[in-house]
C-alpha positions in Angstrom: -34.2 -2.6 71.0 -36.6 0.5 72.0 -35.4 3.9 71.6 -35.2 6.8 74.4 -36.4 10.1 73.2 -34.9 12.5 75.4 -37.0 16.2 75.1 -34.6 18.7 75.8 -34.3 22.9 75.5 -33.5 26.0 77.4 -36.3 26.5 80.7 -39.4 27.7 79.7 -39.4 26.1 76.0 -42.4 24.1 76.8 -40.5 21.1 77.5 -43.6 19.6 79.9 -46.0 20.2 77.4 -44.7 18.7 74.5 -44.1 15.8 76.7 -47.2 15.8 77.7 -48.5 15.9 74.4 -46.5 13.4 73.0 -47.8 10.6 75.9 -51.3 11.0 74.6 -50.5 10.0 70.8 -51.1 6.4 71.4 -49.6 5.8 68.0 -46.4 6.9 68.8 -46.2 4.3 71.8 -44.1 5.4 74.0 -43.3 5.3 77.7 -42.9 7.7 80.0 -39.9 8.3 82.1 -39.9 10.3 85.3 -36.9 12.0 86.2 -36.2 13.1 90.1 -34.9 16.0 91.7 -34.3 16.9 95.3 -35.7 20.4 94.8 -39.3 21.5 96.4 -42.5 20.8 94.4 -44.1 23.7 93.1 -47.3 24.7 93.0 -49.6 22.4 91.2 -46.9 20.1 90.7 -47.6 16.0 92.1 -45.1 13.4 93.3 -44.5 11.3 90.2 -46.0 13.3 87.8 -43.8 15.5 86.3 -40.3 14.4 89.2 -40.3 12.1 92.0 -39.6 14.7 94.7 -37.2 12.9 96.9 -34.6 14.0 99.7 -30.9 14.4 99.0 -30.6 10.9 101.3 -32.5 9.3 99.4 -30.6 10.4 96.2 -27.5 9.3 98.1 -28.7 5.9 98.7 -29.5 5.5 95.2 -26.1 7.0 94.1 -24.2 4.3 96.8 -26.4 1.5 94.9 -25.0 2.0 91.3 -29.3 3.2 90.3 -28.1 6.6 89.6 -27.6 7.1 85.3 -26.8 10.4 85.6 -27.3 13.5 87.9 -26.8 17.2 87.7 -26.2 19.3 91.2 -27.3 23.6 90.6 -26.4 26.3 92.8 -29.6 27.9 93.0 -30.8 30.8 95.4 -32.3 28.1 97.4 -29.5 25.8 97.7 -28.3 22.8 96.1 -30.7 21.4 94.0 -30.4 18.0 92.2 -31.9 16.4 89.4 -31.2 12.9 88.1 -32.2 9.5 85.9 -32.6 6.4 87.9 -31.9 2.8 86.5 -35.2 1.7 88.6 -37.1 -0.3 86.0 -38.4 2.4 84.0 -36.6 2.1 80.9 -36.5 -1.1 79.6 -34.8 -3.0 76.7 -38.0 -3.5 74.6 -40.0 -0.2 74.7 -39.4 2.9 73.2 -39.3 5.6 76.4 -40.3 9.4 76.5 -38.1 11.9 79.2 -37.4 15.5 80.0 -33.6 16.4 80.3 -31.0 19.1 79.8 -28.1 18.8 77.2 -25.9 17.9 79.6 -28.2 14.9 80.9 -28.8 13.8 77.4 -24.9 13.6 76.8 -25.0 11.4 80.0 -27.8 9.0 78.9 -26.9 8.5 75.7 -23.0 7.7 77.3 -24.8 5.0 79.5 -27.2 3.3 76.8 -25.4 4.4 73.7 -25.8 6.4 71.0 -27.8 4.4 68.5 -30.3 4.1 71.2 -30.5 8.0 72.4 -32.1 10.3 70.4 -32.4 14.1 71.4 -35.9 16.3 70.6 -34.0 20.0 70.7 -37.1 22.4 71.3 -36.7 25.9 71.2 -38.1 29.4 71.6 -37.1 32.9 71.5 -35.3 34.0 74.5 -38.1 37.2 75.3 -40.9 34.8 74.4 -39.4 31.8 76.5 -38.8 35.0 79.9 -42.3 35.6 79.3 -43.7 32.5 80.2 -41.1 31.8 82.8 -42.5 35.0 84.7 -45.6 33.7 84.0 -45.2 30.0 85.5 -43.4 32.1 88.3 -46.5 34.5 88.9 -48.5 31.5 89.7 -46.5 30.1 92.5 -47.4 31.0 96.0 -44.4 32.2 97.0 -42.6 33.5 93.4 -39.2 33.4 93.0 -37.7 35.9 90.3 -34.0 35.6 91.6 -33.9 31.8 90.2 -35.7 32.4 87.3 -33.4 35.0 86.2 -30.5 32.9 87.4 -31.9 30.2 85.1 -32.6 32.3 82.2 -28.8 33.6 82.4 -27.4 29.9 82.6 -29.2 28.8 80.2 -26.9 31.1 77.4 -24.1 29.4 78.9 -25.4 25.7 78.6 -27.3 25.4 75.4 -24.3 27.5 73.8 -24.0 27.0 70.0 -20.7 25.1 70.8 -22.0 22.8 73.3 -24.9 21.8 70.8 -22.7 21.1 68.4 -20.1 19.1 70.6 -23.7 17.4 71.4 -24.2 16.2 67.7 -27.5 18.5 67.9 -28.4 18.6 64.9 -32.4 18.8 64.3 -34.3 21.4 66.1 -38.2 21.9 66.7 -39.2 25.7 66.9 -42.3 25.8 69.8 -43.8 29.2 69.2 -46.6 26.6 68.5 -47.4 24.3 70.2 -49.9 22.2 67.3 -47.2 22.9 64.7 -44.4 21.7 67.2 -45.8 18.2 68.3 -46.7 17.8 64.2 -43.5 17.5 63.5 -41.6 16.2 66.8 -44.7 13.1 66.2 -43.5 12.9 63.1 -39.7 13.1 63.7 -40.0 10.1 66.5 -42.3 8.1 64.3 -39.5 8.1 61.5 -36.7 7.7 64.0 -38.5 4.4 65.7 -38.8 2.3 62.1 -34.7 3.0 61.9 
């Protein structure tokens, strides 16, 4: 049965390109799942690429037809934006599958599939390093919005608390200061979790 290597870490901990790198190590064989939110692309950003960008009816309808795994609803500045996993034939019972989640989604998907089959990819950065890029990403954006970075900076302490990571069973963590040294050893970590 393939195994679902879920990439998760605090915003701005260089979740996307670790994932990214990851997908190009042929070796490692695994394929990509593609989460979907409700929130507005940003800049640079293409439908089914990094989210399917979908309507919060659409996310209902999917919700009413049992496809939703798991969801998560923020409060932002903007308004209600959600993000969720879709049962809609991405992960499958053979392949070993790639995502991009939050603790809180991880605890979800590994609930649905199981634990034996879930296996989390903690990455993390120091907090001024990781606001630094944020403001960065944000500086690029058309229209930047500093209110919700800081409002996802500040949650952030609250959901990747020590206690919740250990309630999570968190237990191996990937420092990306790096980002050669950090795929080494994430490659390496999946590679040795996929022969279990």
């Amino acid at each position: 049965m393939g195994k679902i290597f879920c990439i998760i870490g605090k915003s701005s901990s260089g979740k996307d390109t670790v994932y990214k790198g990851l997908l190009q190590r042929r070796e490692l064989g695994l394929r990509r799942i593609v989460p979907y939110t409700t929130r507005p692309r940003r800049e640079g950003e293409r439908d089914g690429e990094e989210y399917y960008f979908v309507s919060q009816d659409a996310y209902q309808r999917l919700e009413e037809q049992g496809k939703v795994i798991e969801a998560r609803h923020y409060h932002t500045v903007y308004g209600v934006w959600t993000y969720f996993t879709a049962q809609d034939g991405q992960i499958t019972e053979q392949e070993d599958c790639l995502l991009i989640g939050t603790l809180e989604a991880f605890c979800q998907i590994r609930d649905y599939f199981g634990a034996g089959r879930v296996v989390p990819v903690y990455l993390q950065v120091e907090d001024g390093e990781r606001l630094k890029r944020a403001i960065a990403r944000e500086q690029r954006q058309e229209k930047p919005g500093y209110a919700e970075v800081c409002r996802r900076f500040l949650a952030d302490e609250q959901d990747f608390s020590e206690e919740r990571l250990r309630q999570a069973g968190i237990r191996d963590r990937f420092d990306n200061s790096g980002l050669e040294g950090c795929l080494e050893q994430v490659a390496a970590y999946i590679a040795g979790k996929k022969s279990l």
